[in-house]
C-alpha positions, -999 to 999 in steps of 0.1 A, spaced: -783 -477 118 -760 -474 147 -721 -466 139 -713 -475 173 -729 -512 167 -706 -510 132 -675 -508 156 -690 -530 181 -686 -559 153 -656 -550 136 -638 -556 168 -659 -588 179 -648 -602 143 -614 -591 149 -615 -612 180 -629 -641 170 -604 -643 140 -578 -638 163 -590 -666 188 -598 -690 156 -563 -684 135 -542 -682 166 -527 -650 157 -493 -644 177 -497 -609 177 -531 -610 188 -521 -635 216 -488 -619 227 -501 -584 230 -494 -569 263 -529 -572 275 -537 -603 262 -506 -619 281 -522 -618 316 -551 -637 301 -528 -663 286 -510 -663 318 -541 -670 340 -557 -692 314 -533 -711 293 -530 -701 257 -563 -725 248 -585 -709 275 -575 -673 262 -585 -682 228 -617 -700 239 -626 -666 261 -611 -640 234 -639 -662 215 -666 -658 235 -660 -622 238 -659 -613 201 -691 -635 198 -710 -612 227 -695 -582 214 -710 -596 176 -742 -600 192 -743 -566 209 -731 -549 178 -756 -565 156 -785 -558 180 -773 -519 181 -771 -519 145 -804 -534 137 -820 -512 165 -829 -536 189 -810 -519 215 -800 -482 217 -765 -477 227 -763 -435 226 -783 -418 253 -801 -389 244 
């Protein structure tokens, strides 16, 4: 089991919970403000969305040790 593919999904959760609740503070963060500048407050949330759900992929596939994410 891979701690790094542990983080990898705790933060693509955190994204996708952020992007499905709407979370202000999520949304207004300083970084997230280009995004909702450049895409509108519903594209933001639709590609914070898709990001926590490749990041939920990546992290499960690192966890189950389908791919290796620390070089040796």
């Amino acid at each position: 089991m891979n701690p790094l593919g542990l983080f990898f999904m705790a933060v693509g959760a955190f994204a996708v919970a952020g992007s499905v609740f709407n979370w202000d503070f999520f949304l207004n963060a300083r970084k997230a403000r280009f995004v909702v500048a450049v895409l509108t407050r519903t594209g933001a949330r639709i590609f914070y969305a898709a990001l926590g759900l490749a990041l939920l992929t990546l992290g499960t596939l690192a966890t189950c040790g389908v791919i290796d994410l620390a070089r040796k």
